[in-house]
C-alpha positions in Angstrom: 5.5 24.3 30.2 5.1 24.5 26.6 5.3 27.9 24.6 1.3 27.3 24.4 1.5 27.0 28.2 0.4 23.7 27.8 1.5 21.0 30.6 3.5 18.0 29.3 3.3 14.9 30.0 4.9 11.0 29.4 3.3 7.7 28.7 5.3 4.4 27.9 4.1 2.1 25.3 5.5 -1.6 26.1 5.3 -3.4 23.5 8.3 -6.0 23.9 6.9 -9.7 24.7 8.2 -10.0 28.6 4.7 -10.2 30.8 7.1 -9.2 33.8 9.1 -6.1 32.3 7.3 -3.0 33.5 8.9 -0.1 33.8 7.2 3.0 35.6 10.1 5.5 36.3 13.3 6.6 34.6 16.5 8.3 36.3 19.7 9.0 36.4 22.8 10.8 38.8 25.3 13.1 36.5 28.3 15.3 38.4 25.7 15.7 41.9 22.8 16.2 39.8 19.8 14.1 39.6 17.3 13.6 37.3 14.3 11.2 38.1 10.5 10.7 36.0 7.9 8.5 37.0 5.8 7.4 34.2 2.5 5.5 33.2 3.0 2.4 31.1 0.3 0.5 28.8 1.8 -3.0 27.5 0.0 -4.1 24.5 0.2 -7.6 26.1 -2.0 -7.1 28.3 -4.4 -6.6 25.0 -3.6 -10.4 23.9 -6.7 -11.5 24.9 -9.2 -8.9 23.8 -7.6 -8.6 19.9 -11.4 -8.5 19.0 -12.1 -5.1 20.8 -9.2 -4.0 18.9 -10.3 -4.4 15.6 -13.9 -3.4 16.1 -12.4 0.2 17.3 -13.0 3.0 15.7 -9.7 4.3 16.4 -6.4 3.4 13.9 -4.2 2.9 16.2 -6.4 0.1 17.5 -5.5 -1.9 14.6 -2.0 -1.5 14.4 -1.9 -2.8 18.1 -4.0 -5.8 16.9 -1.5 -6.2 13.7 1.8 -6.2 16.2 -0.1 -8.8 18.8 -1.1 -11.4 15.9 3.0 -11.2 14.5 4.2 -11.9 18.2 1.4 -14.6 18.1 1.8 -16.1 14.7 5.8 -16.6 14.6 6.6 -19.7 12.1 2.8 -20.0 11.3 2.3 -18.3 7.8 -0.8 -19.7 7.6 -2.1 -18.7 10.5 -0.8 -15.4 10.1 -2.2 -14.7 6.8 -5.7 -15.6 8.2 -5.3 -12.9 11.0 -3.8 -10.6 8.7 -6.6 -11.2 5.6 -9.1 -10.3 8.6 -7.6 -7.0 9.4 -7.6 -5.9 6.1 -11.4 -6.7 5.8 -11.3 -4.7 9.4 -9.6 -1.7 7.6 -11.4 -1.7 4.5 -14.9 -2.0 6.5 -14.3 1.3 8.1 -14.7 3.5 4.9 -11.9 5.9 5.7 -10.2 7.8 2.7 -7.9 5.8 0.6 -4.8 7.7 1.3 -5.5 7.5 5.3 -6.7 3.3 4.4 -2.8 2.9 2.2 -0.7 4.3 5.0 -2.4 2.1 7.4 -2.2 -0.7 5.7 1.1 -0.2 4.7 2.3 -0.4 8.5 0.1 -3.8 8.8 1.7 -4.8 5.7 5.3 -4.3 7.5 4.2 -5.6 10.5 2.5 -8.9 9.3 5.4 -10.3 6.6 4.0 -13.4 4.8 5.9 -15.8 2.2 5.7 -14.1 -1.4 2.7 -16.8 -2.6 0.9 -15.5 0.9 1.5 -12.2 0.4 0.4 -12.1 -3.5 -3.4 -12.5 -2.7 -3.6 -10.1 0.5 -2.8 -7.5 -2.4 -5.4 -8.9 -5.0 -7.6 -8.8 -1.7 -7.0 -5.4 -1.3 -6.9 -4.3 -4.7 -10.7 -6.1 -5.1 -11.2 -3.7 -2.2 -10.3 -0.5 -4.2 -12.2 -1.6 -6.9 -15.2 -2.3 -4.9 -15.3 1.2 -2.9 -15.0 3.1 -6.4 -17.7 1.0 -7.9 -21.4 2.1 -6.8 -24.2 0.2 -7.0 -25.0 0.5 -11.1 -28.7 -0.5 -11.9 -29.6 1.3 -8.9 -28.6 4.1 -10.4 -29.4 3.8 -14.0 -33.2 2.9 -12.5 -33.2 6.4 -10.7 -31.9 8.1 -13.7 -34.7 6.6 -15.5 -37.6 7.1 -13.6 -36.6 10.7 -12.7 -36.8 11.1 -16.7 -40.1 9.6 -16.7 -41.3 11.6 -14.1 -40.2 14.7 -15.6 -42.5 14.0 -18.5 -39.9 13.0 -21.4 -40.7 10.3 -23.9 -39.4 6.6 -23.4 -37.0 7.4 -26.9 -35.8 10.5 -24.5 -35.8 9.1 -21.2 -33.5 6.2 -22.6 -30.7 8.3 -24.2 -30.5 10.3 -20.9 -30.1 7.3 -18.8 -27.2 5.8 -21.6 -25.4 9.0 -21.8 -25.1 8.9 -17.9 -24.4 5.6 -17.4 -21.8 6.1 -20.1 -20.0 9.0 -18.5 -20.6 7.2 -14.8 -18.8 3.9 -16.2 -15.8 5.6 -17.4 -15.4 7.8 -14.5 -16.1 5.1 -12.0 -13.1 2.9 -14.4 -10.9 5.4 -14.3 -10.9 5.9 -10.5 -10.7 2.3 -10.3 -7.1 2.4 -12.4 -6.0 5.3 -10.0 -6.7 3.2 -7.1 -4.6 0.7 -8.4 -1.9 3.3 -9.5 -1.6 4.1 -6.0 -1.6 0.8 -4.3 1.4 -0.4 -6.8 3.2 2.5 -5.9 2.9 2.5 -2.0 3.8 -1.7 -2.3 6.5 -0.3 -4.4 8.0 2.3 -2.0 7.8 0.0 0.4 10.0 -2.9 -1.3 12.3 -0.7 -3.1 12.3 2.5 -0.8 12.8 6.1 -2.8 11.4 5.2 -6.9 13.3 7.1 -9.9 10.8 9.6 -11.4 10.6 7.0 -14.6 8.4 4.5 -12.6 6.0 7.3 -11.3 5.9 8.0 -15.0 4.9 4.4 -16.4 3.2 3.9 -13.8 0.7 6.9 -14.5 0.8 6.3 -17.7 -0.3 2.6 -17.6 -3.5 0.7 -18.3 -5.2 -2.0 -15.8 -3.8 -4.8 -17.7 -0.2 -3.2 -17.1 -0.9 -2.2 -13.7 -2.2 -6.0 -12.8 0.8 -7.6 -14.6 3.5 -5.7 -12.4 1.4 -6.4 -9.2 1.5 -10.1 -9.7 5.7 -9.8 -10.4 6.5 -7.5 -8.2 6.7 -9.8 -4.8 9.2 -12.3 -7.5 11.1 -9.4 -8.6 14.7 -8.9 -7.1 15.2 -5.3 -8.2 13.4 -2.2 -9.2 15.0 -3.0 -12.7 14.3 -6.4 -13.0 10.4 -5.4 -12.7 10.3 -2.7 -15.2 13.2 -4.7 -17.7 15.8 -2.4 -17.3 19.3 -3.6 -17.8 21.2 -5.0 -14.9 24.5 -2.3 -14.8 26.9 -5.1 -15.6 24.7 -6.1 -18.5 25.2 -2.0 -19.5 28.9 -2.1 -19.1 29.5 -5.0 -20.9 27.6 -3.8 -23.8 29.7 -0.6 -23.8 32.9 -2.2 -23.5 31.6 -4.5 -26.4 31.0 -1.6 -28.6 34.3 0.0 -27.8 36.3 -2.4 -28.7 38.2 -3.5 -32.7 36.0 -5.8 -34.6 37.8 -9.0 -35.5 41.1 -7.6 -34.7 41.0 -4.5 -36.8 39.4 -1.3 -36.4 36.2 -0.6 -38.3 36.5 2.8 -39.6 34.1 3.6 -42.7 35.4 7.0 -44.6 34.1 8.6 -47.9 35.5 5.6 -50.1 33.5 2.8 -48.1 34.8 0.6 -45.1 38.9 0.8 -44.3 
């Protein structure tokens, strides 16, 4: 029992690709003791052949089981595995959850389903059209309503027309600027996930960059070899180099410049 008095129990997830591996129980002898646990298992296998009923679930996990059955089923078949993979994203996307939740999830899909860089380069534009999409409403709809509630109201036509542009103003930049913070967010996660723990610098230019900016590291950043070759910082032999350069006599002689001029 738990210290909420709660019983405990054990369920095994299989998901190795053996049809005939099945475990169900779990023991062990140690100095005349014996420990033994019997145990349900689910192998995500079994699911191979219902992948649909995954991905129509309303449940998360559902779709990381889908994403780990179409890598076992797509081994040396990019092609076929970026198909599968672009359809779980419209799957994840579709469902409307918040974009934190929808990032984390797709970063484990993302892990799961690796594609070649070229591949790989348009599931993110797909998923940063996504992003833009969700934080874009539907505009003349709502400049219409602005503008007819106006009317309605009893405002002139000179009135009603500067209420609807000064809202539609404010909306547009809002709605842009959650646009650029969606794609803040998605560079990063991409980036933490190539490059592991970032130096505070690239949360900083990151946040402090523009869409054009933001656009032009997403494209190099599956190229890129290294945190620094993204953001052109100096490779540490490059830096060394240049100190050693500057440390040492100029044409054989030191360069010392005193009160008279050079020496």
């Amino acid at each position: 029992m738990t210290p909420l008095h709660a019983p405990v129990t054990s369920l095994a997830l299989l998901a190795d690709p053996s049809p005939t591996w099945r475990p169900a129980s779990f023991s062990y002898d140690l100095l005349g003791h014996h420990i033994s646990t019997s145990f349900p298992a689910v192998k995500l296998l079994d699911y191979g052949t219902s992948i649909q009923t995954l991905t129509r679930s309303a449940n998360p996990v559902a779709l990381i089981a889908a994403a780990h059955l179409h890598t076992q089923q797509t081994r040396r078949n990019p092609e076929r595995r970026f198909a599968l993979k672009s359809s779980l994203v419209e799957h994840l996307f579709a469902r409307n959850w918040p974009l934190d939740r929808t990032l984390e999830l797709y970063r484990v899909i993302d892990w799961l389903m690796r594609l070649p860089p070229p591949l790989q380069t348009t599931i993110f534009q797909q998923c940063n059209d996504h992003i833009r999409r969700r934080q874009m409403p539907f505009e003349n709809s709502l400049i219409n309503y602005w503008k007819s509630e106006a009317r309605r109201e009893g405002h002139a036509e000179g009135l009603a027309t500067g209420i609807v542009e000064g809202r539609a103003e404010g909306w547009v930049e809002g709605t842009s600027e959650g646009r650029i913070e969606g794609q803040r967010r998605m560079l990063l996660a991409m980036l933490e996930h190539r490059f592991g723990r970032l130096p505070t610098e690239v949360y900083e230019r990151v946040a402090a960059a523009g869409q054009r900016q933001l656009d032009a590291w997403g494209l190099a950043l599956l190229e890129a070899g290294s945190i620094g070759e993204l953001f052109g910082w100096p490779a540490p032999q490059d830096a060394d180099q240049e100190t050693k350069a500057a440390s040492q006599p100029h044409n054989g002689r030191r360069h010392i410049k005193g009160s008279d001029g050079d020496l």
